[in-house]
PDB file of N, CA, C and O in Angstrom:
ATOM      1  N   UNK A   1      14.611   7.080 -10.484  1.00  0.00           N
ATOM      2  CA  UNK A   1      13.194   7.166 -10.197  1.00  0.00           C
ATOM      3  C   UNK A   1      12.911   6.429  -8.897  1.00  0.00           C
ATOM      4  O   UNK A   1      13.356   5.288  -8.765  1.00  0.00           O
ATOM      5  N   UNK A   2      12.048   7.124  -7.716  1.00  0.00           N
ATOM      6  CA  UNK A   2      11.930   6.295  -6.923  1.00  0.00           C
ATOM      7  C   UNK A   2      10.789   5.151  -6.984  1.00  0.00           C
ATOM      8  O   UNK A   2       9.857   5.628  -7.632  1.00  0.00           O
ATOM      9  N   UNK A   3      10.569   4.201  -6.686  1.00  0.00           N
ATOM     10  CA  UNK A   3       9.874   3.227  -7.333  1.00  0.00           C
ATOM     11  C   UNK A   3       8.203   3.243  -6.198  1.00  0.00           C
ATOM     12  O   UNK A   3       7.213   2.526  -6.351  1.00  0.00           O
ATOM     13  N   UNK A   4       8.415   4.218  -5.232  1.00  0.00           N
ATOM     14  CA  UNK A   4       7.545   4.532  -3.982  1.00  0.00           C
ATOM     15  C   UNK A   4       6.525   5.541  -5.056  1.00  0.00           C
ATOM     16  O   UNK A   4       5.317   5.544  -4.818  1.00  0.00           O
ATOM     17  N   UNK A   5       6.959   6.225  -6.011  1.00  0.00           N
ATOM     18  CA  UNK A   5       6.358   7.193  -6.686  1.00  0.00           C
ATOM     19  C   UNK A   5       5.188   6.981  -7.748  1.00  0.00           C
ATOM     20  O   UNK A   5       4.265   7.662  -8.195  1.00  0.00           O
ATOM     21  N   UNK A   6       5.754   5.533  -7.949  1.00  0.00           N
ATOM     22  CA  UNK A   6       4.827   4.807  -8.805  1.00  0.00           C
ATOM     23  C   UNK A   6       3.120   4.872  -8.413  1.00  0.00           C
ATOM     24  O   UNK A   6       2.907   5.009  -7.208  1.00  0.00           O
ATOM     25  N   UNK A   7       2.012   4.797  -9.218  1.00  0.00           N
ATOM     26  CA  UNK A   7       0.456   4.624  -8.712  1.00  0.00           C
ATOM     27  C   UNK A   7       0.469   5.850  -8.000  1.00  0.00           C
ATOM     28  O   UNK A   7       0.080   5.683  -6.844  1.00  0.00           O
ATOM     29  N   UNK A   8       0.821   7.208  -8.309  1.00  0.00           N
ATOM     30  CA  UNK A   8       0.597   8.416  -7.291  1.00  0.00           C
ATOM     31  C   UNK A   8      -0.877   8.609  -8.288  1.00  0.00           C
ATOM     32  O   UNK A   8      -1.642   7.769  -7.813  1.00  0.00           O
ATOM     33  N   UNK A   9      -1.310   9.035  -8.972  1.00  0.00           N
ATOM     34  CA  UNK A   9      -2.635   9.964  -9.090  1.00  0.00           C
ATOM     35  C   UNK A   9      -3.842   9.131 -10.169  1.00  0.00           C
ATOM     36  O   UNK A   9      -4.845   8.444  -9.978  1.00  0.00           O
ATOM     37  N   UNK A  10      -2.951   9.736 -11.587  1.00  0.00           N
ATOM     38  CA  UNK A  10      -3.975   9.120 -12.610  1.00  0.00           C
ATOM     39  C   UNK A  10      -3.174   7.537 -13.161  1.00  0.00           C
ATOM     40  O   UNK A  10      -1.983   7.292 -13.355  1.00  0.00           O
ATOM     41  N   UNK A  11      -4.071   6.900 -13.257  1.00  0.00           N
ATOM     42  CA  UNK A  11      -3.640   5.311 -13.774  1.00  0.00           C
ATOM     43  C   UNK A  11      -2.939   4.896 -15.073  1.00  0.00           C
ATOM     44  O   UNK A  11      -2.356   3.845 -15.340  1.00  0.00           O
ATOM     45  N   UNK A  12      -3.180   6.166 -15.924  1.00  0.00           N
ATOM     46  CA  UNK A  12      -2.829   6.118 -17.161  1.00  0.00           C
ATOM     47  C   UNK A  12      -1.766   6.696 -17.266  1.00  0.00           C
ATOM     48  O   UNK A  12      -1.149   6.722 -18.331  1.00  0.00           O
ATOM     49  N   UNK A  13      -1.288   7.356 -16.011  1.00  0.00           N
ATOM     50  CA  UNK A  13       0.281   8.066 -16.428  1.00  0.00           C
ATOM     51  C   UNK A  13       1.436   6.844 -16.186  1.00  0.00           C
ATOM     52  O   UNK A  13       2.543   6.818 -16.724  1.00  0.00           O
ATOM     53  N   UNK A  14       1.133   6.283 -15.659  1.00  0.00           N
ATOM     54  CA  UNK A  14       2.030   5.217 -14.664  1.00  0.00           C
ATOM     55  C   UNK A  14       2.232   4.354 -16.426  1.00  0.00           C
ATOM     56  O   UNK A  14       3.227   4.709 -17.058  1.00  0.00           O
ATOM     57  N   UNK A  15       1.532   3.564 -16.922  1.00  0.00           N
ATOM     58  CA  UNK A  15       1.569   3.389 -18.149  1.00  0.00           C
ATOM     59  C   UNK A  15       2.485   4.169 -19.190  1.00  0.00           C
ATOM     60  O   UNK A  15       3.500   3.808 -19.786  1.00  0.00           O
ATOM     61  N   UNK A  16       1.924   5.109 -19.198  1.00  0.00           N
ATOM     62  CA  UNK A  16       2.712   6.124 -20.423  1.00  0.00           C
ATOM     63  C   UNK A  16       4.080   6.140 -19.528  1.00  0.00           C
ATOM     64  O   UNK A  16       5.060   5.636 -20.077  1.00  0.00           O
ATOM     65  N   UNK A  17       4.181   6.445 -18.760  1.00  0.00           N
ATOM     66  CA  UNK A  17       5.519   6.927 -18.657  1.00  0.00           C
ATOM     67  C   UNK A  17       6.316   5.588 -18.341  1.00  0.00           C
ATOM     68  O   UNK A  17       7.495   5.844 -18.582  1.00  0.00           O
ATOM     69  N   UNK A  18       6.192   4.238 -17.897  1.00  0.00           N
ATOM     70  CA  UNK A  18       6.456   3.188 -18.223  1.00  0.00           C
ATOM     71  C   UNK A  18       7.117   2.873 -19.603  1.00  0.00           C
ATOM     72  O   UNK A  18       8.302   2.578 -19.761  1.00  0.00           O
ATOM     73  N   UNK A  19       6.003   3.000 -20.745  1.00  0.00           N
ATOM     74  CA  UNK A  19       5.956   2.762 -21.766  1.00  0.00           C
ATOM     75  C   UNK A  19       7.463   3.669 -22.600  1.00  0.00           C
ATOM     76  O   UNK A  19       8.011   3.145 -23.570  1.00  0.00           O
ATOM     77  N   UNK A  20       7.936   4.993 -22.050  1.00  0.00           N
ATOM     78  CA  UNK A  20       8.904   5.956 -22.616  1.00  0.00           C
ATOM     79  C   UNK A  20      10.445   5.449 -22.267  1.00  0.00           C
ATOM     80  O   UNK A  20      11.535   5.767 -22.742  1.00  0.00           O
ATOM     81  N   UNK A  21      10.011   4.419 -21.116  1.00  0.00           N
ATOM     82  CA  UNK A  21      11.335   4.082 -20.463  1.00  0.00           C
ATOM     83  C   UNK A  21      12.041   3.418 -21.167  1.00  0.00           C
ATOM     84  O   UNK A  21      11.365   2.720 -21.923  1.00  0.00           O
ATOM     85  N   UNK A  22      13.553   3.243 -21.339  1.00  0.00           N
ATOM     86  CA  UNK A  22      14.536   2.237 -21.998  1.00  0.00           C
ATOM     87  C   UNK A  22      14.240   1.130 -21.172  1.00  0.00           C
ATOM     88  O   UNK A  22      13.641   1.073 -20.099  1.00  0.00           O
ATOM     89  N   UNK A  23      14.803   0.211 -21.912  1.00  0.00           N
ATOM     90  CA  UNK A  23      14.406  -1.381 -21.185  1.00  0.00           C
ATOM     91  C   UNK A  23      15.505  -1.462 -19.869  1.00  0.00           C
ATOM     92  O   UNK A  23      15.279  -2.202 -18.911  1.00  0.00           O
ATOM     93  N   UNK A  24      16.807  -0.539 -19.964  1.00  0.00           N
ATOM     94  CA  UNK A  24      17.679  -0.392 -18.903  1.00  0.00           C
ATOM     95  C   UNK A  24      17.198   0.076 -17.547  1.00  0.00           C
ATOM     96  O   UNK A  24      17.398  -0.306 -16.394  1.00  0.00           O
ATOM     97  N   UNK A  25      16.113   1.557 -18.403  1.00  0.00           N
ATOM     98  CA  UNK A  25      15.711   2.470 -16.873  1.00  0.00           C
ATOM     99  C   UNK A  25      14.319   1.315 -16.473  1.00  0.00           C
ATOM    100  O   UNK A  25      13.728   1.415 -15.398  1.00  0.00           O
ATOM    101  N   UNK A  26      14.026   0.475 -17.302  1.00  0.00           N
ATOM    102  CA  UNK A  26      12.638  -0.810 -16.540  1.00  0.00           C
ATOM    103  C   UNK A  26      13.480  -1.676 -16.181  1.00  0.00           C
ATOM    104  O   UNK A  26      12.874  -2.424 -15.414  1.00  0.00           O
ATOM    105  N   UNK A  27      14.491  -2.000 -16.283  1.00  0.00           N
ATOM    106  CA  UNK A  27      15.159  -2.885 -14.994  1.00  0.00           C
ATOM    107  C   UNK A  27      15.433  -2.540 -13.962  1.00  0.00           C
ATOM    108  O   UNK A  27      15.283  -3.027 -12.841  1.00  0.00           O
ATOM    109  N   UNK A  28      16.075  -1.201 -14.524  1.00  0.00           N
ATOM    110  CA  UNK A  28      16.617  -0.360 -12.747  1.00  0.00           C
ATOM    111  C   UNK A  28      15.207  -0.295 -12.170  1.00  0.00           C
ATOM    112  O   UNK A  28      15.218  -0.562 -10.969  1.00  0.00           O
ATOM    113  N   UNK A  29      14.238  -0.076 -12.560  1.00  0.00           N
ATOM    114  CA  UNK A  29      12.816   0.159 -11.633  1.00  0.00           C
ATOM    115  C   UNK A  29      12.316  -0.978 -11.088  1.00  0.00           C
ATOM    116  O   UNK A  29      11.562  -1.126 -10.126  1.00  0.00           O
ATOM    117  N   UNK A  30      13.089  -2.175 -12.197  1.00  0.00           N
ATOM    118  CA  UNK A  30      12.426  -3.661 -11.648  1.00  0.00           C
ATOM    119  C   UNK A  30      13.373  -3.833 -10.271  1.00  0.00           C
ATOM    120  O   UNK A  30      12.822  -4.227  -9.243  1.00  0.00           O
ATOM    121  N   UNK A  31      14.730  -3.547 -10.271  1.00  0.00           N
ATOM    122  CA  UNK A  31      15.265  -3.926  -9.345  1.00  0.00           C
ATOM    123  C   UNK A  31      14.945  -3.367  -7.884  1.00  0.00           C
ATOM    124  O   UNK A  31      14.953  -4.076  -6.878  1.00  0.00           O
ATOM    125  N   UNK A  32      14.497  -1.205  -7.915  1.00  0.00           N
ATOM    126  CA  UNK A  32      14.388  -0.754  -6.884  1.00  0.00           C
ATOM    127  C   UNK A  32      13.244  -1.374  -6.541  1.00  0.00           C
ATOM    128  O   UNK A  32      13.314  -1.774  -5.379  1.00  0.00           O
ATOM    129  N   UNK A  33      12.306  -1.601  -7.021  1.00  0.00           N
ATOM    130  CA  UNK A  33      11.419  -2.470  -6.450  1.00  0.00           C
ATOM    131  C   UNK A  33      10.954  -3.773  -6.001  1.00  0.00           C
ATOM    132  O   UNK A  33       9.863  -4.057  -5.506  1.00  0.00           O
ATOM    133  N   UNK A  34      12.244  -4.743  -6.322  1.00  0.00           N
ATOM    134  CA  UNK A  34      12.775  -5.894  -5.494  1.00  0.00           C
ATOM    135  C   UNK A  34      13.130  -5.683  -4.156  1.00  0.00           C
ATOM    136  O   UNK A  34      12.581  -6.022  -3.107  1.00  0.00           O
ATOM    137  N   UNK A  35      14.877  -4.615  -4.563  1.00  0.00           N
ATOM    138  CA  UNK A  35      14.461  -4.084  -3.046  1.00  0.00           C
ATOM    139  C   UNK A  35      13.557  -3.346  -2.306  1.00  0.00           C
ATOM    140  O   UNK A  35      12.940  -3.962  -1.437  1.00  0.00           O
ATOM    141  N   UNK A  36      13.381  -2.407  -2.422  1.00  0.00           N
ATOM    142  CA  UNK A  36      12.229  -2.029  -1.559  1.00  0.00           C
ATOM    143  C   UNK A  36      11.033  -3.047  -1.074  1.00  0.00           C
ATOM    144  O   UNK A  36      10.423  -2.800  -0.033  1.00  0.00           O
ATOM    145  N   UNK A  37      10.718  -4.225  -1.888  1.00  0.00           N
ATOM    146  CA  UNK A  37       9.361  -4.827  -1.644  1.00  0.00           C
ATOM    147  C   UNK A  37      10.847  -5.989  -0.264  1.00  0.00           C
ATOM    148  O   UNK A  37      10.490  -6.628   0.726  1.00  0.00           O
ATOM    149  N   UNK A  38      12.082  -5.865  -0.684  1.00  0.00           N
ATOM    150  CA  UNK A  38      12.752  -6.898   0.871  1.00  0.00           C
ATOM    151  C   UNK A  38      12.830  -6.494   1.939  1.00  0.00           C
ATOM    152  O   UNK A  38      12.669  -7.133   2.979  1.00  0.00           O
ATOM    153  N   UNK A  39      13.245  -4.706   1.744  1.00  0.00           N
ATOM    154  CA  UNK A  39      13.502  -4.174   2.977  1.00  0.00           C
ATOM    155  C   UNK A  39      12.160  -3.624   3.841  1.00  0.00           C
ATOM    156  O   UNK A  39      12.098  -3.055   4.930  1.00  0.00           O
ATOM    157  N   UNK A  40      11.090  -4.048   2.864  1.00  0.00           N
ATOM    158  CA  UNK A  40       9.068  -4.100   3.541  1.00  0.00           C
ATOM    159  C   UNK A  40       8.985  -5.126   4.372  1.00  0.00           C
ATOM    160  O   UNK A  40       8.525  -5.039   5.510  1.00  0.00           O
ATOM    161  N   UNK A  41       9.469  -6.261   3.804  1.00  0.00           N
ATOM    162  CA  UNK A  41       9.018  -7.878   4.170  1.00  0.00           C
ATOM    163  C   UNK A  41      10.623  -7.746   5.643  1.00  0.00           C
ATOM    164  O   UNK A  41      10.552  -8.407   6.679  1.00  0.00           O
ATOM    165  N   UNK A  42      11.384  -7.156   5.454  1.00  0.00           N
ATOM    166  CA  UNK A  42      12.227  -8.068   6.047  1.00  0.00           C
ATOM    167  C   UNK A  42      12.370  -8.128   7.457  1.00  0.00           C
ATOM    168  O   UNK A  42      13.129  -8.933   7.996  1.00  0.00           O
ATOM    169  N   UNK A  43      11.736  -7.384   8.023  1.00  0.00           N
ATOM    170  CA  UNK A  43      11.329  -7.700   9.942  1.00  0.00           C
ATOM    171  C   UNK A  43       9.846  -8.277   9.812  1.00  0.00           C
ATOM    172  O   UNK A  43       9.199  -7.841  10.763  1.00  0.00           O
ATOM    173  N   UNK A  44       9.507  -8.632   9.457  1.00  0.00           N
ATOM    174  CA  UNK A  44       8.111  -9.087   9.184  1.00  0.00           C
ATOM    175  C   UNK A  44       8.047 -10.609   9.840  1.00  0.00           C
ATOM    176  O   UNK A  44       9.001 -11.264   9.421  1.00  0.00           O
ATOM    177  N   UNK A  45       7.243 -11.329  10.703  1.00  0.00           N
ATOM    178  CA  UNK A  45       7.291 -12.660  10.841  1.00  0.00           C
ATOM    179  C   UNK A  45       6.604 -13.192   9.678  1.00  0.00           C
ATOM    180  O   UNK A  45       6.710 -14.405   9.499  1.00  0.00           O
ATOM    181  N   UNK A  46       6.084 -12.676   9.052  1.00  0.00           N
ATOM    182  CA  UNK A  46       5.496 -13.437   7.777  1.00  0.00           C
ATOM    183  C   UNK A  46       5.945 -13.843   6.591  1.00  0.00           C
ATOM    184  O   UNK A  46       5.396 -14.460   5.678  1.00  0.00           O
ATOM    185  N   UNK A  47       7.084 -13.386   6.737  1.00  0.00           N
ATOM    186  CA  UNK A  47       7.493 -13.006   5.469  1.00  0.00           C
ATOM    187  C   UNK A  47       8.089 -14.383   5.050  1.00  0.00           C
ATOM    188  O   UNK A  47       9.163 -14.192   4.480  1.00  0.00           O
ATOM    189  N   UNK A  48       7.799 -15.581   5.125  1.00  0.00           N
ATOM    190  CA  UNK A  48       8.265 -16.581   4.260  1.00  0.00           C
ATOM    191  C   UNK A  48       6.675 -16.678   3.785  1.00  0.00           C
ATOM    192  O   UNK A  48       6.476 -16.951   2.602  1.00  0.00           O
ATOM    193  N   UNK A  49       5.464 -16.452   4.717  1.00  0.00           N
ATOM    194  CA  UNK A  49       4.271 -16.731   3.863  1.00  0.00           C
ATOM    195  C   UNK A  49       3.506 -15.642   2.571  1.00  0.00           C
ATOM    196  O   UNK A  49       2.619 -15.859   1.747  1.00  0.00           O
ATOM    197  N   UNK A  50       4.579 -14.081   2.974  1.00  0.00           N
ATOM    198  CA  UNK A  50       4.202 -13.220   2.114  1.00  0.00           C
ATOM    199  C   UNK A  50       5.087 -14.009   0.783  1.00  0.00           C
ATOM    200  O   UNK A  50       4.413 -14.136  -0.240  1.00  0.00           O
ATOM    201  N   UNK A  51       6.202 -14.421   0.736  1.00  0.00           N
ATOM    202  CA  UNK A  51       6.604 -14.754  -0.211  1.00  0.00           C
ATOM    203  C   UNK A  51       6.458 -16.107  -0.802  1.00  0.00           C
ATOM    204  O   UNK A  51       7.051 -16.280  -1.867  1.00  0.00           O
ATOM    205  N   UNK A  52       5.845 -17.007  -0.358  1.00  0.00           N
ATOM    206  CA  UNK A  52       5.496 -17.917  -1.083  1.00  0.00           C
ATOM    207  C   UNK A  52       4.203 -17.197  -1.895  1.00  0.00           C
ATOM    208  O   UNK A  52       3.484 -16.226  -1.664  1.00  0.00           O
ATOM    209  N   UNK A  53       4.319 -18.401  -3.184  1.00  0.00           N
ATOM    210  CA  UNK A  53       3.141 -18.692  -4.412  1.00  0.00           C
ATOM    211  C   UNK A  53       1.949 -18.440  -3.981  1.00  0.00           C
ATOM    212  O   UNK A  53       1.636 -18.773  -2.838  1.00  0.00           O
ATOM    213  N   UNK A  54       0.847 -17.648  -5.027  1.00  0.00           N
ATOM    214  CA  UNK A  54      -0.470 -17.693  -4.069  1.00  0.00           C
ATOM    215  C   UNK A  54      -1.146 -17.353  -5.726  1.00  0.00           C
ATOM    216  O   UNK A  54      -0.527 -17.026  -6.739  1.00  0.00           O
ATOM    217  N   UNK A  55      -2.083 -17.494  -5.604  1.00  0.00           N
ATOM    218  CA  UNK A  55      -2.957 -17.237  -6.792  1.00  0.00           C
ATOM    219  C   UNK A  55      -3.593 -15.496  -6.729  1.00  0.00           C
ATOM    220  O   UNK A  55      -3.950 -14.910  -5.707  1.00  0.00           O
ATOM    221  N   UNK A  56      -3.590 -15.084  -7.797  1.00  0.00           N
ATOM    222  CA  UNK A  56      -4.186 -14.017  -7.998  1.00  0.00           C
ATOM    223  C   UNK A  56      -5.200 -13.420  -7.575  1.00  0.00           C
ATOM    224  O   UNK A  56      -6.178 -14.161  -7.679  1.00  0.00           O
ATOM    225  N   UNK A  57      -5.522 -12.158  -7.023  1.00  0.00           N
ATOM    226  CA  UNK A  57      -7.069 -11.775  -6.274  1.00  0.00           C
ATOM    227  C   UNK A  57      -7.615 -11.770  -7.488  1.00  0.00           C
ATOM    228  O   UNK A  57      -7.068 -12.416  -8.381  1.00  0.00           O
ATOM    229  N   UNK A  58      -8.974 -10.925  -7.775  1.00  0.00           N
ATOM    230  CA  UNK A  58      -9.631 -10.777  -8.466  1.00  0.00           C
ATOM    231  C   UNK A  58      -9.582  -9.168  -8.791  1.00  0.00           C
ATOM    232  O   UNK A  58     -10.361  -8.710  -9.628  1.00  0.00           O
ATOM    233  N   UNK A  59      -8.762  -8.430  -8.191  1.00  0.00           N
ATOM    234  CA  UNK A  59      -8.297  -6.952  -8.155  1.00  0.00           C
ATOM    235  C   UNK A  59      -6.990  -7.431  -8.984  1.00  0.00           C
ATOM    236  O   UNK A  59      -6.716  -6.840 -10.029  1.00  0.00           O
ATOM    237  N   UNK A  60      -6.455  -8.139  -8.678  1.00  0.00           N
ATOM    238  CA  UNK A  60      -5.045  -8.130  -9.712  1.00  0.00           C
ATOM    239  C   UNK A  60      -5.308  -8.560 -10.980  1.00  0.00           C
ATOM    240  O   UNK A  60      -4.818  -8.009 -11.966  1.00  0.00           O
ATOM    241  N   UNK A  61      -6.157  -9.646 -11.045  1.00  0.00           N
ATOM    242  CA  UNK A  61      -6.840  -9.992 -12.077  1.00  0.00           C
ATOM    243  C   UNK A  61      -7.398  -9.601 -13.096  1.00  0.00           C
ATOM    244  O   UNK A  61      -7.313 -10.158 -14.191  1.00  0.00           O
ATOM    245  N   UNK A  62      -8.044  -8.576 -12.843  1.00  0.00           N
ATOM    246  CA  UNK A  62      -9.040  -7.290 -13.158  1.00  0.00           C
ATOM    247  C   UNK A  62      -7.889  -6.042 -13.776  1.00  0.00           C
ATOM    248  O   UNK A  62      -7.834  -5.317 -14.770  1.00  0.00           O
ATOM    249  N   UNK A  63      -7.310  -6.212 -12.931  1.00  0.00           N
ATOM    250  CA  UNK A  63      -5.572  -5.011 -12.920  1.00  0.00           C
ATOM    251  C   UNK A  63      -5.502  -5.292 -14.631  1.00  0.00           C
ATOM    252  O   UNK A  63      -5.590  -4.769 -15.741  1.00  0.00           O
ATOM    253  N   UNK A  64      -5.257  -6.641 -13.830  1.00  0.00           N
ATOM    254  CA  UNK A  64      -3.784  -6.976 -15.589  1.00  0.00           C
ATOM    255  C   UNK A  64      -4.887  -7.032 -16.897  1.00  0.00           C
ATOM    256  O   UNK A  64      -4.345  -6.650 -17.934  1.00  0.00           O
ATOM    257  N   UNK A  65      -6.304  -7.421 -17.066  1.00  0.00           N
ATOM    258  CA  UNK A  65      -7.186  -7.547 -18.162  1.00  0.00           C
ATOM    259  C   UNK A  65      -7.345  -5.867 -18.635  1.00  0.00           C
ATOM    260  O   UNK A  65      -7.306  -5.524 -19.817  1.00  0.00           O
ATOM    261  N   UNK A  66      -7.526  -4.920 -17.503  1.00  0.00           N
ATOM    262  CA  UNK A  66      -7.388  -3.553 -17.942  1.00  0.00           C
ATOM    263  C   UNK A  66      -6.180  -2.853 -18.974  1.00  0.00           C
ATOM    264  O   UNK A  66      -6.225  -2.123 -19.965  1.00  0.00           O
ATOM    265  N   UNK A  67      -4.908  -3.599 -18.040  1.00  0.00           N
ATOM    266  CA  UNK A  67      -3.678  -3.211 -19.063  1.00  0.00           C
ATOM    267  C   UNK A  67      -3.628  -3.822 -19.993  1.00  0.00           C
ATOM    268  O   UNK A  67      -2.710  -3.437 -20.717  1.00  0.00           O
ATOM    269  N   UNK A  68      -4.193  -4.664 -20.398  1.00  0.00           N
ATOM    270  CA  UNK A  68      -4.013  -5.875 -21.137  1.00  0.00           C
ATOM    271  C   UNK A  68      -5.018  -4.891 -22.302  1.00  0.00           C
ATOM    272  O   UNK A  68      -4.528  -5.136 -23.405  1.00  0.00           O
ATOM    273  N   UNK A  69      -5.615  -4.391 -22.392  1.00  0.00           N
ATOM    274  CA  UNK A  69      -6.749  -3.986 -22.967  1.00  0.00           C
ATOM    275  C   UNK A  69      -6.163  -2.520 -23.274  1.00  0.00           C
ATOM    276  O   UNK A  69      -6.164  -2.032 -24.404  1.00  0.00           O
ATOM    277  N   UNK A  70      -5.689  -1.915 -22.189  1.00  0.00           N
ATOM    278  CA  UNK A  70      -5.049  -0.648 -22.999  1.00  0.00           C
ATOM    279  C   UNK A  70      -4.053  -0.765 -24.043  1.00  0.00           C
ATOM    280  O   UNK A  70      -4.009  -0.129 -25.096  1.00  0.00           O
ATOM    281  N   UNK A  71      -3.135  -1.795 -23.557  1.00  0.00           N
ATOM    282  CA  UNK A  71      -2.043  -2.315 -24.776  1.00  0.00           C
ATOM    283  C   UNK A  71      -2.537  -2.540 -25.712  1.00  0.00           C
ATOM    284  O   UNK A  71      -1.723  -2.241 -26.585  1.00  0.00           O
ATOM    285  N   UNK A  72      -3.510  -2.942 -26.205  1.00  0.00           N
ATOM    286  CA  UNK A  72      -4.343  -3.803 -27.214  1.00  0.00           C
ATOM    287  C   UNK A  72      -4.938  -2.579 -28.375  1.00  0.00           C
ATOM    288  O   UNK A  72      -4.757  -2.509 -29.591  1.00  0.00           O
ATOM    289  N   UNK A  73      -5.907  -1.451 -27.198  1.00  0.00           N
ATOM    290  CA  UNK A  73      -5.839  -0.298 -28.169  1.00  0.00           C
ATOM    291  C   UNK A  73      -4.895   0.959 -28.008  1.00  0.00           C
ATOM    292  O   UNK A  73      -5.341   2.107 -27.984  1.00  0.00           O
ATOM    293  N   UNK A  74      -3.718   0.687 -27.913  1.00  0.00           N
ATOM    294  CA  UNK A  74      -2.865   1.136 -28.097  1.00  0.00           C
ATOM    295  C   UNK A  74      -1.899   0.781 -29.223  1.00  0.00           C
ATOM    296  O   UNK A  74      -1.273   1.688 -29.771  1.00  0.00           O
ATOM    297  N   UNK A  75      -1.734  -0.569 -29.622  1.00  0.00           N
ATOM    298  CA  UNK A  75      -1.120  -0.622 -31.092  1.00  0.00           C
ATOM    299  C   UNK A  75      -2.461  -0.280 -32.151  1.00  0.00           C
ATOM    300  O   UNK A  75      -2.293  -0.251 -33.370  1.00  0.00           O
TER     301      UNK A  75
END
């Protein structure tokens, strides 16, 4: 799976089809998307400040209470 493919249309597919994956094929996705998020950062002059610690926006915030909430009525 390419991990660029991820967040293409509706919000709720990205979920479901998450959710179908073996915990093997969500590592391999965790990993292409390690790399890919190094080989983004890695000519970058910023990139020791993209990768340091930072606190959450209020869009990511908002993100995770949404999923957090679909999981919830979902069991």
């Amino acid at each position: 799976m390419d991990p660029r493919a991820i967040g293409g249309s509706d919000p709720g597919s990205d979920a479901e089809r998450f959710a179908r994956m073996s915990p093997a094929e969500r590592l391999d996705l965790f990993l292409q998307l390690c790399d890919l998020m190094d080989s983004v950062q890695a000519g970058r002059p910023d990139r020791e400040r993209l990768r340091a610690p930072h606190p959450r926006s209020a869009e990511a915030l908002a993100l995770w209470a949404r999923l957090m909430a679909e999981r919830s009525c979902d069991r």
